[in-house]
PDB file of the backbone (N, CA, C, O) and the ligand in Angstrom, with CONECT records:
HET     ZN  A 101       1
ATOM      1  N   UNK A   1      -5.466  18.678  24.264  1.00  0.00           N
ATOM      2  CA  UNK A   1      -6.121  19.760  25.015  1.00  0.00           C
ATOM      3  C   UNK A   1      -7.297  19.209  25.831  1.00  0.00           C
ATOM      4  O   UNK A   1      -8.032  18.419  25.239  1.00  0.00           O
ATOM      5  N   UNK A   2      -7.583  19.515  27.120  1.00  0.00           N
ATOM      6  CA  UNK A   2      -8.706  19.333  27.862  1.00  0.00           C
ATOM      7  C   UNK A   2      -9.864  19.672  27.350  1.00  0.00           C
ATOM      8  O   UNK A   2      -9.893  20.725  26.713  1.00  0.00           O
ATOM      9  N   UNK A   3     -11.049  18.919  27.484  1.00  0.00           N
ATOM     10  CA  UNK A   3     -12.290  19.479  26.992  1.00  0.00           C
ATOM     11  C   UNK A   3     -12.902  20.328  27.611  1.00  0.00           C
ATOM     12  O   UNK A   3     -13.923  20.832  27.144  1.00  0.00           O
ATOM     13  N   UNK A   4     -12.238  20.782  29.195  1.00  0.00           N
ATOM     14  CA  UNK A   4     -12.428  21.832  29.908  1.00  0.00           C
ATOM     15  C   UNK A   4     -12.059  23.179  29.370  1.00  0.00           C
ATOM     16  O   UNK A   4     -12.464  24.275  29.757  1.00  0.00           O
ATOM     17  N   UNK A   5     -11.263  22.915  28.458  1.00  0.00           N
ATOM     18  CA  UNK A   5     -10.670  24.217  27.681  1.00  0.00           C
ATOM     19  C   UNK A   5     -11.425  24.604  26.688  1.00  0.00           C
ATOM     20  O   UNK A   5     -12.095  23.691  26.205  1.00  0.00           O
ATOM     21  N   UNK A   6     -11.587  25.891  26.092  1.00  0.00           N
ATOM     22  CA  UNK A   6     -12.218  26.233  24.827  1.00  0.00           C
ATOM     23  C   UNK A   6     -10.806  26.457  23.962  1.00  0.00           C
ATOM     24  O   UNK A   6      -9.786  27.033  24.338  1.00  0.00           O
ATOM     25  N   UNK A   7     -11.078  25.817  22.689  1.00  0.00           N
ATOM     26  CA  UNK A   7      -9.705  25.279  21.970  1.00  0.00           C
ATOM     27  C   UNK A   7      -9.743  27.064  20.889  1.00  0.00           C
ATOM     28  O   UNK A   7      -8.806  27.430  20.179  1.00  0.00           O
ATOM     29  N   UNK A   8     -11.170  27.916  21.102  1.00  0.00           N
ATOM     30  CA  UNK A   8     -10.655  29.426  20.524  1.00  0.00           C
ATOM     31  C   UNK A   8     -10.143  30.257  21.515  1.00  0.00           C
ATOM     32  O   UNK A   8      -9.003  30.689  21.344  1.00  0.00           O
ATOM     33  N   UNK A   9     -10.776  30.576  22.548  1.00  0.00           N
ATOM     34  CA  UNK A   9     -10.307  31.662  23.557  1.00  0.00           C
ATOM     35  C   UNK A   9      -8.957  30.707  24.484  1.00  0.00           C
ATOM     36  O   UNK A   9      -7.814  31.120  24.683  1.00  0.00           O
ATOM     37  N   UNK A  10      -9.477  29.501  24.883  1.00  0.00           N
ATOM     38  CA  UNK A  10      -8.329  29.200  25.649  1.00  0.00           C
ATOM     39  C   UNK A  10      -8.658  29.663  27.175  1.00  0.00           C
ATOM     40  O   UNK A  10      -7.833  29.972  28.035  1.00  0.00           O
ATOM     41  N   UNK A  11     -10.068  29.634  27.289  1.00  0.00           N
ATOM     42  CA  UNK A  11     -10.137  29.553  28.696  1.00  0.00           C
ATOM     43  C   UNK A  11     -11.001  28.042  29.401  1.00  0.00           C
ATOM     44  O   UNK A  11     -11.597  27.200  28.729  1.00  0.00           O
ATOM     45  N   UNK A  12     -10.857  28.045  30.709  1.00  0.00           N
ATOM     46  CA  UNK A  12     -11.823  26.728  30.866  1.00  0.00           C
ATOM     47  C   UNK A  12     -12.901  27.111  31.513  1.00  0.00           C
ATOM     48  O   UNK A  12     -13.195  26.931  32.695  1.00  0.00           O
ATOM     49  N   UNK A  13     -13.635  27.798  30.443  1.00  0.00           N
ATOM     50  CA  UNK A  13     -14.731  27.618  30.692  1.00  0.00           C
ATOM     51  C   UNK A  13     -16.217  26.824  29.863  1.00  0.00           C
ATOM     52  O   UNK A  13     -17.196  27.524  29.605  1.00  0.00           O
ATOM     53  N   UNK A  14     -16.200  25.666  29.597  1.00  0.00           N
ATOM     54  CA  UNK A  14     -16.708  24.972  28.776  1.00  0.00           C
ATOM     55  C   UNK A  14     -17.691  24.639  30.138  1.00  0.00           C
ATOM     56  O   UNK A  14     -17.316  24.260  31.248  1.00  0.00           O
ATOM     57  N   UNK A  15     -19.368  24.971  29.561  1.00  0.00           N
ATOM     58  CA  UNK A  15     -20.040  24.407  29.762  1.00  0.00           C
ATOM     59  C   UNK A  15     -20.389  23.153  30.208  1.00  0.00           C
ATOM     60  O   UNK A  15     -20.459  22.150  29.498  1.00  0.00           O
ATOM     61  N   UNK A  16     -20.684  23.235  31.791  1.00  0.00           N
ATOM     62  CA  UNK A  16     -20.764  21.578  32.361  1.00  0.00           C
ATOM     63  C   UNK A  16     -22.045  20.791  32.046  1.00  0.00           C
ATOM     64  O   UNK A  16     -23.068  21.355  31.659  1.00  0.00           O
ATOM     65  N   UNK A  17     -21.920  19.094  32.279  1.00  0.00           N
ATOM     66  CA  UNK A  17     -23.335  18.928  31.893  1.00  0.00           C
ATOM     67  C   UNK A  17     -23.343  18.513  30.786  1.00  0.00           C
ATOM     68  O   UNK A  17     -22.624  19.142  30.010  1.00  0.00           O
ATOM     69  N   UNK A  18     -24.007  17.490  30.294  1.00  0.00           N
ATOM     70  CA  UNK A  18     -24.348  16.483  29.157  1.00  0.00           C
ATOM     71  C   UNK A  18     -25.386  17.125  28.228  1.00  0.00           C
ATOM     72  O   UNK A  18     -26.600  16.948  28.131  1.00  0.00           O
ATOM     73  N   UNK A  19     -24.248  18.193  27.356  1.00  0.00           N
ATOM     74  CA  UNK A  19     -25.131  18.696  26.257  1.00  0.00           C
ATOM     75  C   UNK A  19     -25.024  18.040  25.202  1.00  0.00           C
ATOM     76  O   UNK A  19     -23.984  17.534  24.781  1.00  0.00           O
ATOM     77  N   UNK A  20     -26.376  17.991  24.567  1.00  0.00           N
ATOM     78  CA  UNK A  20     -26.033  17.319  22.978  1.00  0.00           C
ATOM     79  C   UNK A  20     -27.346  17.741  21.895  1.00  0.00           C
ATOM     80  O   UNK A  20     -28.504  17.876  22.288  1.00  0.00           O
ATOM     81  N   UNK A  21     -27.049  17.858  20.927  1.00  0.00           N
ATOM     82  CA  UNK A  21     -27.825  17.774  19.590  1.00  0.00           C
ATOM     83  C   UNK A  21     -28.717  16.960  19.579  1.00  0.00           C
ATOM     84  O   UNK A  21     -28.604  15.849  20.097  1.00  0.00           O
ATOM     85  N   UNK A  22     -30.150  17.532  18.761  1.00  0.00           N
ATOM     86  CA  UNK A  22     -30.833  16.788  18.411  1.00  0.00           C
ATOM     87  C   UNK A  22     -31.533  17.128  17.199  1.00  0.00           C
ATOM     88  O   UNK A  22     -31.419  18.333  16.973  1.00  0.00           O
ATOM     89  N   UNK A  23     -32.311  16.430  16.212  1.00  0.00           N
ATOM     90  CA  UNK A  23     -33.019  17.335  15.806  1.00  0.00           C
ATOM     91  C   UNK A  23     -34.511  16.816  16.220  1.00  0.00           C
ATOM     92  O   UNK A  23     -34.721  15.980  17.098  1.00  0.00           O
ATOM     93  N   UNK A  24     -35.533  17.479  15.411  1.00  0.00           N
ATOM     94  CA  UNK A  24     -36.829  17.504  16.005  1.00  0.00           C
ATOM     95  C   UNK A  24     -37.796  15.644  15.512  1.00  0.00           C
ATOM     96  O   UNK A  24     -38.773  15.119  16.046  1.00  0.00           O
ATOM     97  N   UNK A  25     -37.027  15.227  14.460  1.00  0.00           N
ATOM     98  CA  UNK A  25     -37.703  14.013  13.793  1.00  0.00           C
ATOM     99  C   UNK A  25     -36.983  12.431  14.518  1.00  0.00           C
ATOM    100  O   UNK A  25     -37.616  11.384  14.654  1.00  0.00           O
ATOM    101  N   UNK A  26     -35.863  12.604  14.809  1.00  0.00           N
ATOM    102  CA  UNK A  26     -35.257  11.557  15.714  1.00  0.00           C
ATOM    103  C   UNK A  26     -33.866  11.904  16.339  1.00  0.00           C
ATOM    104  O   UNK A  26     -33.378  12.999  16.059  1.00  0.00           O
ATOM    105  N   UNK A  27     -33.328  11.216  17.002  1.00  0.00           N
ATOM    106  CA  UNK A  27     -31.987  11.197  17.931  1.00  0.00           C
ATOM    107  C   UNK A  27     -30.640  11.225  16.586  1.00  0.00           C
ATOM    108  O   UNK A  27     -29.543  11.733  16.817  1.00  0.00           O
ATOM    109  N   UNK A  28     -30.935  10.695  15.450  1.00  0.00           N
ATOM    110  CA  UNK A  28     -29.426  10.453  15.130  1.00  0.00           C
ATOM    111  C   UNK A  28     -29.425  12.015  14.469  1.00  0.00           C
ATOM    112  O   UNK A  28     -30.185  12.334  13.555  1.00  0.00           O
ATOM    113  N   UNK A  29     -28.363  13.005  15.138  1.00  0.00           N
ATOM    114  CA  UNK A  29     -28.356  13.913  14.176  1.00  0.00           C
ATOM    115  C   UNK A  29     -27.826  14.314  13.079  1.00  0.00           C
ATOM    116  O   UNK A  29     -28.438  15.137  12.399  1.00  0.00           O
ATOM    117  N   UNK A  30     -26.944  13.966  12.788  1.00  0.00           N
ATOM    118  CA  UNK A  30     -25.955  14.403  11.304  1.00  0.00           C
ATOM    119  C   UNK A  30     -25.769  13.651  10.704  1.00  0.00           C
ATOM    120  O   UNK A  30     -25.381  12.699  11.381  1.00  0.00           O
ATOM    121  N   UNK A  31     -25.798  13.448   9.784  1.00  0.00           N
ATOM    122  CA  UNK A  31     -24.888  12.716   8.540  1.00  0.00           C
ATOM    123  C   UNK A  31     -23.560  13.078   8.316  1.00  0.00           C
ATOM    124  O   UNK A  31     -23.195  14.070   7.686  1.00  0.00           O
ATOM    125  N   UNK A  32     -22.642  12.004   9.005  1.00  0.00           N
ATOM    126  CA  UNK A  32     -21.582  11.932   8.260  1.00  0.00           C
ATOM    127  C   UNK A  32     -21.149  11.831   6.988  1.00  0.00           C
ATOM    128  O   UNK A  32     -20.577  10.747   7.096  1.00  0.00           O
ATOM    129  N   UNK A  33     -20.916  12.300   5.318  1.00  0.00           N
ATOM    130  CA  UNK A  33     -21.116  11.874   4.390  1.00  0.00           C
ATOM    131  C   UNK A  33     -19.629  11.849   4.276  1.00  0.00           C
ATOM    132  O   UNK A  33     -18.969  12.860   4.516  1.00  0.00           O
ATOM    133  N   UNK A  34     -18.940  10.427   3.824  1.00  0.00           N
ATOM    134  CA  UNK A  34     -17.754  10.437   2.642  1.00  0.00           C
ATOM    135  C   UNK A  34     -17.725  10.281   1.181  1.00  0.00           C
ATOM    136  O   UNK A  34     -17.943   9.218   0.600  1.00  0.00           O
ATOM    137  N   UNK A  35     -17.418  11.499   0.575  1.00  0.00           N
ATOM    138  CA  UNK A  35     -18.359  12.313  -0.403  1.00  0.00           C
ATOM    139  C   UNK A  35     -17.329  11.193  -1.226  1.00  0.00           C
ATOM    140  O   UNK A  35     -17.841  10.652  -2.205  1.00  0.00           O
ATOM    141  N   UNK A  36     -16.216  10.897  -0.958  1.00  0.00           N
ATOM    142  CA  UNK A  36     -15.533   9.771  -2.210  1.00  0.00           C
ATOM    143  C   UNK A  36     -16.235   8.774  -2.459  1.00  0.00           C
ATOM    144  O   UNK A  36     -16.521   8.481  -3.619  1.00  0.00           O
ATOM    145  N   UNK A  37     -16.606   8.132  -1.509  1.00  0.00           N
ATOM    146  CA  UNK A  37     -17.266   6.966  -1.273  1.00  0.00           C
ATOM    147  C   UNK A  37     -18.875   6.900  -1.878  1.00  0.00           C
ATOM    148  O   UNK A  37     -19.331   6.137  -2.729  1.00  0.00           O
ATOM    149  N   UNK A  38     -19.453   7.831  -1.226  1.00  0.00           N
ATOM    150  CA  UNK A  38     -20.561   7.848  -1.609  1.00  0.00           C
ATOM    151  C   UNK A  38     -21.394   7.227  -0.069  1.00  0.00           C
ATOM    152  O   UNK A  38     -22.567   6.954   0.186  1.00  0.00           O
ATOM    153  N   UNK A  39     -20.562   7.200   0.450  1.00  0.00           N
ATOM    154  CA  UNK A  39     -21.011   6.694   1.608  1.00  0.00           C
ATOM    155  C   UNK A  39     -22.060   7.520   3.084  1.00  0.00           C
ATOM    156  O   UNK A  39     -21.491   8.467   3.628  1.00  0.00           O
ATOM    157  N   UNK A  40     -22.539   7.389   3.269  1.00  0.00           N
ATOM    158  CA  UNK A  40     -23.319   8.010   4.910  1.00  0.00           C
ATOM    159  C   UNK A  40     -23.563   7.333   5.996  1.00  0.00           C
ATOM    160  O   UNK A  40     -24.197   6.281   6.071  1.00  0.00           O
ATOM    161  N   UNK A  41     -22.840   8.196   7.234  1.00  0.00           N
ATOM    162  CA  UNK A  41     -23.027   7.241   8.220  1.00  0.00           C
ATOM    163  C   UNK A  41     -23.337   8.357   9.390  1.00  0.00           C
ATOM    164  O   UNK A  41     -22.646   9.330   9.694  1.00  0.00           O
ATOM    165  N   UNK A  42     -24.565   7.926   9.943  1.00  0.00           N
ATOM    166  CA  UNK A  42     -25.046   8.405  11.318  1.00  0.00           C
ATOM    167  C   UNK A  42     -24.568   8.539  12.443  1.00  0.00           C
ATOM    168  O   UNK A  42     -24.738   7.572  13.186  1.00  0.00           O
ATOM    169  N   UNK A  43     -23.883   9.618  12.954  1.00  0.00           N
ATOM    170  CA  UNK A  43     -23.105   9.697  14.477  1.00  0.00           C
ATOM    171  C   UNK A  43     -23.639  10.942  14.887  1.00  0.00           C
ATOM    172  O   UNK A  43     -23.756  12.017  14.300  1.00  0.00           O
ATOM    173  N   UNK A  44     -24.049  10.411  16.459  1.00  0.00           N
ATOM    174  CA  UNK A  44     -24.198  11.632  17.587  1.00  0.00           C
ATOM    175  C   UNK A  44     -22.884  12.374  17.453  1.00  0.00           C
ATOM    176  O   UNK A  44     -21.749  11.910  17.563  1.00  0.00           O
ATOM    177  N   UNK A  45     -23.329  13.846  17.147  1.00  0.00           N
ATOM    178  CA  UNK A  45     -22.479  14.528  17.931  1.00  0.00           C
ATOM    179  C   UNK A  45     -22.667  15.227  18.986  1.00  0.00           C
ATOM    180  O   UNK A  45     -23.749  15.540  19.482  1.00  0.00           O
ATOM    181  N   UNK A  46     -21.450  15.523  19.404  1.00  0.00           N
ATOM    182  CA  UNK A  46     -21.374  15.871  20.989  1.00  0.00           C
ATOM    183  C   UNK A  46     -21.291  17.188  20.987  1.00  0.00           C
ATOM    184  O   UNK A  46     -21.101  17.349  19.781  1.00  0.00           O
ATOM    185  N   UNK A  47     -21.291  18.312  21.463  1.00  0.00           N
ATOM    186  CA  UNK A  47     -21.053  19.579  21.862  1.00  0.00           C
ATOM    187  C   UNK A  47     -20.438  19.670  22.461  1.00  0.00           C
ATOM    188  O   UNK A  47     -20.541  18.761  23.285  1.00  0.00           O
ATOM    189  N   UNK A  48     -19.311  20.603  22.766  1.00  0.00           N
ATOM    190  CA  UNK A  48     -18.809  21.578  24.263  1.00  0.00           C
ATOM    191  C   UNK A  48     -19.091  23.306  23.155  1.00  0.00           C
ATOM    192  O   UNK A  48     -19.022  23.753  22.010  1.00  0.00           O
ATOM    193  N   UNK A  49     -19.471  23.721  24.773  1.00  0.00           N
ATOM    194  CA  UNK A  49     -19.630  25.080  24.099  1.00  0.00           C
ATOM    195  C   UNK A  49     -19.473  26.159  25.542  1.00  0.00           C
ATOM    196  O   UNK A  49     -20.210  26.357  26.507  1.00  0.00           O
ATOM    197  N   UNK A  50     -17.992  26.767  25.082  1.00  0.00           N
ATOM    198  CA  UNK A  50     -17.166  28.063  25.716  1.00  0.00           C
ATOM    199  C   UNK A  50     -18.588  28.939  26.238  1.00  0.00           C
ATOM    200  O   UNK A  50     -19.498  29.370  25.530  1.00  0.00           O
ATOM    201  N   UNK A  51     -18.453  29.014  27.453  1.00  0.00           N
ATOM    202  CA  UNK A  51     -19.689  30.042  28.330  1.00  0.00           C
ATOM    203  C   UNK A  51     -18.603  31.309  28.061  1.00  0.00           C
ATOM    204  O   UNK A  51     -19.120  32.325  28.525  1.00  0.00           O
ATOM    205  N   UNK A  52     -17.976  31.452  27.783  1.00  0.00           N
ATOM    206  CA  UNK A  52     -17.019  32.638  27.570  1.00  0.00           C
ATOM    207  C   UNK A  52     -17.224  33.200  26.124  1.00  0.00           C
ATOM    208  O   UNK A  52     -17.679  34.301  25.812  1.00  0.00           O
ATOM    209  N   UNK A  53     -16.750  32.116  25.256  1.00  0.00           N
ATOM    210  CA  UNK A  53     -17.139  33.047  23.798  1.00  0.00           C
ATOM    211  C   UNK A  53     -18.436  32.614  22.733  1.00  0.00           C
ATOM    212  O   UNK A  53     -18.722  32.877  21.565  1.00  0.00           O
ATOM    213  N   UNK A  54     -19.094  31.728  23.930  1.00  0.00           N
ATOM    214  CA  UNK A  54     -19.516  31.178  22.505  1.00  0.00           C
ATOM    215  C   UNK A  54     -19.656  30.155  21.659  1.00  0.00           C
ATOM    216  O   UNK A  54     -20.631  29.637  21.115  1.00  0.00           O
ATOM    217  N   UNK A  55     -17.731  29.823  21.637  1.00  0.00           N
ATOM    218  CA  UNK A  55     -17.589  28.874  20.537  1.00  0.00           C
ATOM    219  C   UNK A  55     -18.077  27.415  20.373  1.00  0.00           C
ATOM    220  O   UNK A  55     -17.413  26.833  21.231  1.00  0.00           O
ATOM    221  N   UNK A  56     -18.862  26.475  19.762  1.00  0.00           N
ATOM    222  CA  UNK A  56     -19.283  25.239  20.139  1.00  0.00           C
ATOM    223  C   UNK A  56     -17.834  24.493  19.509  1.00  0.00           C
ATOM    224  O   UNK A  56     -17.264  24.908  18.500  1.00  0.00           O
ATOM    225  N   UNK A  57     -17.444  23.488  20.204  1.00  0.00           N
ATOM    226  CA  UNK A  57     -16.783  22.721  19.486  1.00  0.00           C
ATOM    227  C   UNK A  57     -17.664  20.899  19.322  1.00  0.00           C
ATOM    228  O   UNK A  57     -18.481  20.319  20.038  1.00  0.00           O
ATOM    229  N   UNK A  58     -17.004  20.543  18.099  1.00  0.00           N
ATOM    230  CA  UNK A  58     -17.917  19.153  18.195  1.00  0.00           C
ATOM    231  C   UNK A  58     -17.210  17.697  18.262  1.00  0.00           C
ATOM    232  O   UNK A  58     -16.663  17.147  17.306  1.00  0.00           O
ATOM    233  N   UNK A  59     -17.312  17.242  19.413  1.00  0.00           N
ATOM    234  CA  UNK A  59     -16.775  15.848  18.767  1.00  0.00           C
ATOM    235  C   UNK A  59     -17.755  14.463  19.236  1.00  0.00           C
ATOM    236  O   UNK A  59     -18.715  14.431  20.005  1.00  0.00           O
ATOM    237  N   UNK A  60     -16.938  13.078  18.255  1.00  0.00           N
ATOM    238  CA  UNK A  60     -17.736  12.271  18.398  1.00  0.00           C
ATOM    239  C   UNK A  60     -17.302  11.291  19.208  1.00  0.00           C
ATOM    240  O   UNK A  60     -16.081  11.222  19.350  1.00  0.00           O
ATOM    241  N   UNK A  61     -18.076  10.398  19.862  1.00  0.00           N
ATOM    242  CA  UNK A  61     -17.894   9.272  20.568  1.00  0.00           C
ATOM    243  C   UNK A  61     -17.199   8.417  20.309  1.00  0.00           C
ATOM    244  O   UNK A  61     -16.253   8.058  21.010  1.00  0.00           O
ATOM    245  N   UNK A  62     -17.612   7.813  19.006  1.00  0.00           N
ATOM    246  CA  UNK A  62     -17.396   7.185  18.637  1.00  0.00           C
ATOM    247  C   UNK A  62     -16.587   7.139  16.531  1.00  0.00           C
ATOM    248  O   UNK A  62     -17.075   7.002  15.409  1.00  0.00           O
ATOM    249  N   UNK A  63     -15.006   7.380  17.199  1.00  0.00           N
ATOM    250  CA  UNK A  63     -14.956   7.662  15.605  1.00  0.00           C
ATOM    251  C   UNK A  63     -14.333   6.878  15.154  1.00  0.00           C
ATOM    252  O   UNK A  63     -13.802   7.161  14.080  1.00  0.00           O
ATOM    253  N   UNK A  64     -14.111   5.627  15.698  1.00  0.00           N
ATOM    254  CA  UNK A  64     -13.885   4.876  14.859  1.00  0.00           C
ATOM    255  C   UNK A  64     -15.084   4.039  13.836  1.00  0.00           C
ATOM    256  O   UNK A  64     -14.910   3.247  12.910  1.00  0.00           O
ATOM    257  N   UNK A  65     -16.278   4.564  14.417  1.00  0.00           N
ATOM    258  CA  UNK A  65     -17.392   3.927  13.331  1.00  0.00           C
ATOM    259  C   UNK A  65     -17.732   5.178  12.219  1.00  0.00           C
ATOM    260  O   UNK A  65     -18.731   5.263  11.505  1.00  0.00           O
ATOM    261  N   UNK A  66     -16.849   5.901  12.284  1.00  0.00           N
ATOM    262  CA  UNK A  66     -16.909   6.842  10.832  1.00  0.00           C
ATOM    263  C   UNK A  66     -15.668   6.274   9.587  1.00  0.00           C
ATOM    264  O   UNK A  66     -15.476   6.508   8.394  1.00  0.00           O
ATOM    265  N   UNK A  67     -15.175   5.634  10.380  1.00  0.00           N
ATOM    266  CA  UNK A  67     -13.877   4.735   8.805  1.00  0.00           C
ATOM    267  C   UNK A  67     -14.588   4.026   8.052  1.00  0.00           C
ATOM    268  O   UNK A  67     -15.523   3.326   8.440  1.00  0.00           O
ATOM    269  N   UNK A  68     -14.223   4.138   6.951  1.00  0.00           N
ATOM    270  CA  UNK A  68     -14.872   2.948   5.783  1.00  0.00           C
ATOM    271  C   UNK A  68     -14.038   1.527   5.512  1.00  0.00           C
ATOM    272  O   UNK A  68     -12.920   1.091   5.239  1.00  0.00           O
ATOM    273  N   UNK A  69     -15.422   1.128   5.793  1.00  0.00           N
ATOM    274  CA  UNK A  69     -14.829  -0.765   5.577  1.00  0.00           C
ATOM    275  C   UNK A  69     -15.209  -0.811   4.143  1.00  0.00           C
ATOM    276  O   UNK A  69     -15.761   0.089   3.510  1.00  0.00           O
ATOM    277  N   UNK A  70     -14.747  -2.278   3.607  1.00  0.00           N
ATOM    278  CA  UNK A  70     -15.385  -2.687   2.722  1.00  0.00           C
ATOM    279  C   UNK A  70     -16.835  -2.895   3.024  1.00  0.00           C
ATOM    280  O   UNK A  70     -17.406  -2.777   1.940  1.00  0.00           O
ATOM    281  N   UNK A  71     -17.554  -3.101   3.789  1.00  0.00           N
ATOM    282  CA  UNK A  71     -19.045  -3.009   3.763  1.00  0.00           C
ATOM    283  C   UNK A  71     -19.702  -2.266   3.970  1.00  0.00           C
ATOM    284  O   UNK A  71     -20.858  -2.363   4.382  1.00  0.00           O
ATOM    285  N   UNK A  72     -18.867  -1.004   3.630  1.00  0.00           N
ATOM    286  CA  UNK A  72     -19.637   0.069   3.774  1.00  0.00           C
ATOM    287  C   UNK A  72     -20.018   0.410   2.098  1.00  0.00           C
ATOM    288  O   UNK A  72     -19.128   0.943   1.436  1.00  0.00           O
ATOM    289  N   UNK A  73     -21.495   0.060   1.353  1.00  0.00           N
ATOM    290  CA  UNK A  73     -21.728   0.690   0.482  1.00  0.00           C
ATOM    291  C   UNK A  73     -22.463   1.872   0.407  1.00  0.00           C
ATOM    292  O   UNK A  73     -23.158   2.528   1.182  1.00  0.00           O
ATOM    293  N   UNK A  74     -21.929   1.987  -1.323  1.00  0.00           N
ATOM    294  CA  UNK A  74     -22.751   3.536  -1.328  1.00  0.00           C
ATOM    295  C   UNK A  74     -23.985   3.728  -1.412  1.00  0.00           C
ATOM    296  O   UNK A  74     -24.534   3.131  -2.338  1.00  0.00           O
ATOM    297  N   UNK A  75     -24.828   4.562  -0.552  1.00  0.00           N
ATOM    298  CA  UNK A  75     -26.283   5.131  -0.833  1.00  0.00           C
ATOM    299  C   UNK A  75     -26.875   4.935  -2.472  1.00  0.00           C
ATOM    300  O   UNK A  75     -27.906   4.352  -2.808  1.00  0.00           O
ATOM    301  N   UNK A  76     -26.014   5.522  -3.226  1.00  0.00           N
ATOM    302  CA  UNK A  76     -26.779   5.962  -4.289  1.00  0.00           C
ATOM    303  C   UNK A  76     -26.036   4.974  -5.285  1.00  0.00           C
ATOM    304  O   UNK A  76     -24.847   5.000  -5.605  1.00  0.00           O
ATOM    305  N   UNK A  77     -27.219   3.930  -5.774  1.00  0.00           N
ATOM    306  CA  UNK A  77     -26.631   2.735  -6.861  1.00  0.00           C
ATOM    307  C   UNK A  77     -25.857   3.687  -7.779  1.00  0.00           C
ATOM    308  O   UNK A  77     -24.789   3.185  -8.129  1.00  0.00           O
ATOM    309  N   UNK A  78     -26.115   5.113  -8.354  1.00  0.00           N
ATOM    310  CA  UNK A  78     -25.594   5.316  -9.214  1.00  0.00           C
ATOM    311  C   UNK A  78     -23.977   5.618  -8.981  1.00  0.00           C
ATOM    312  O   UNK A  78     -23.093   5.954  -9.769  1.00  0.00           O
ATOM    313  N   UNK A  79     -23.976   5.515  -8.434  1.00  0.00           N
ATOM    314  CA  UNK A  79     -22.629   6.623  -7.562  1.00  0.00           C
ATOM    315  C   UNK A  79     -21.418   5.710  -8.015  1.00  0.00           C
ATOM    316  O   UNK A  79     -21.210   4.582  -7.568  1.00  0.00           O
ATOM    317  N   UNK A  80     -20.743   6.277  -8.849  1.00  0.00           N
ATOM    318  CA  UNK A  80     -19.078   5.958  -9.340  1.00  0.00           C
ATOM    319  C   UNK A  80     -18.466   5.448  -8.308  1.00  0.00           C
ATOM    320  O   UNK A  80     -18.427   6.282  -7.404  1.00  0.00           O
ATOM    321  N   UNK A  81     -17.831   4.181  -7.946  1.00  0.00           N
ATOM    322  CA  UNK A  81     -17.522   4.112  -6.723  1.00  0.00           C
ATOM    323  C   UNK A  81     -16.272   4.073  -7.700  1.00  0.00           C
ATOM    324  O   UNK A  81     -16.171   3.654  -8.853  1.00  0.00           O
ATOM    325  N   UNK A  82     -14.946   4.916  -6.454  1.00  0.00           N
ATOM    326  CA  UNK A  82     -13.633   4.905  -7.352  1.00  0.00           C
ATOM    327  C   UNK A  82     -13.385   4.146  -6.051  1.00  0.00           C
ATOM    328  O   UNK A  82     -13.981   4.036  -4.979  1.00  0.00           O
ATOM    329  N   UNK A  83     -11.841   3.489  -6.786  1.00  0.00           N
ATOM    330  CA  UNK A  83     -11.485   2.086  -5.439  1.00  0.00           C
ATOM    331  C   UNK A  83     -10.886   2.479  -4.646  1.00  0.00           C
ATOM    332  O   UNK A  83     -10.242   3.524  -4.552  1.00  0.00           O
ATOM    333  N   UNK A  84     -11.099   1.368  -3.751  1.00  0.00           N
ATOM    334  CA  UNK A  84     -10.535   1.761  -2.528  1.00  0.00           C
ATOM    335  C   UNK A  84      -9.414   1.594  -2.057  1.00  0.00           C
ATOM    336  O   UNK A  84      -8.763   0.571  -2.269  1.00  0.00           O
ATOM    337  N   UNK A  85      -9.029   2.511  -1.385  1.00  0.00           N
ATOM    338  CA  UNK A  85      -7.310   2.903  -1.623  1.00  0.00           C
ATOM    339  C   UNK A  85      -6.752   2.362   0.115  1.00  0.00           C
ATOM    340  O   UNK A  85      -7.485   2.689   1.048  1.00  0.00           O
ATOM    341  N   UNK A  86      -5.787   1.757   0.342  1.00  0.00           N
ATOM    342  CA  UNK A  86      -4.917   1.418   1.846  1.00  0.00           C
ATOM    343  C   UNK A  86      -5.542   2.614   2.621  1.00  0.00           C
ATOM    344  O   UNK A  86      -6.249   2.422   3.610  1.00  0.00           O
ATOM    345  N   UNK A  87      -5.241   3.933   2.109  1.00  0.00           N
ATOM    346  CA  UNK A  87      -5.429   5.325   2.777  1.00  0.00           C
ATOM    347  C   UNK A  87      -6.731   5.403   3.353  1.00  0.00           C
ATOM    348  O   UNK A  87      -7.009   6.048   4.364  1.00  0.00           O
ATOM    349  N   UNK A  88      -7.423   4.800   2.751  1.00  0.00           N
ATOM    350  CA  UNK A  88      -8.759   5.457   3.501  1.00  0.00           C
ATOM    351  C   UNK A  88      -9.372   4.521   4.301  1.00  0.00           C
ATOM    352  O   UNK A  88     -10.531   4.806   4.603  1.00  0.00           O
ATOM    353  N   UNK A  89      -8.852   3.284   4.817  1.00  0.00           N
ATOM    354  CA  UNK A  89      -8.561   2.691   6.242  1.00  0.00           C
ATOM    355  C   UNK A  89      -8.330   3.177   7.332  1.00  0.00           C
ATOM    356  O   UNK A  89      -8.134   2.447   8.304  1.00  0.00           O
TER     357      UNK A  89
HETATM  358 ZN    ZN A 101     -14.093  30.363  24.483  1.00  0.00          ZN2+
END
C-alpha cells in the first residue's frame, strides 16, 4: 500500500511533510522492547497521519536494526535469557 494512502479509511489523504515524534528529554523516542529477550532497542518512529480520519500510522526506517543478533544483550543482568532460537533471526 502507498504511504499516500490511509491503510483505515483508504483515502490519500496522508499528511505531507516530514512529521515525526519526539519526546521532550531527547530525539530517540520509543523503546523497542523484545520482551523474550529482554532486550531494548531505540528507533525513530515515523508517523503518517490520515488528514481525513485521524488515523496515525507508524513506521520505522530502519527495521532491520530492530532483529536480534547475538550481541544483542539483555538490559536486566537478572533476566532469564531463554535461547535463542533460528526464528528470531
Ligand atoms: Zn484515514
Amino acid at each position: 500500500m502507498s504511504r499516500d494512502t490511509c491503510s483505515k479509511c483508504g483515502e490519500k489523504s496522508i499528511l505531507k511533510g516530514d512529521i515525526s515524534l519526539r519526546t521532550s528529554k531527547d530525539k530517540e523516542l520509543i523503546m523497542v522492547v523484545r520482551q523474550d529477550h529482554g532486550v531494548e532497542k531505540s528507533v525513530p518512529l515515523q508517523p503518517s497521519i490520515c488528514a481525513q480520519c485521524g488515523f496515525v500510522d507508524l513506521y520505522v526506517h530502519d527495521p532491520i536494526h530492530l532483529k536480534i543478533s547475538t550481541e544483542d544483550k539483555p538490559i536486566n543482568p537478572d533476566f532469564k535469557q531463554r535461547p535463542l532460537l533460528e526464528s528470531d533471526f
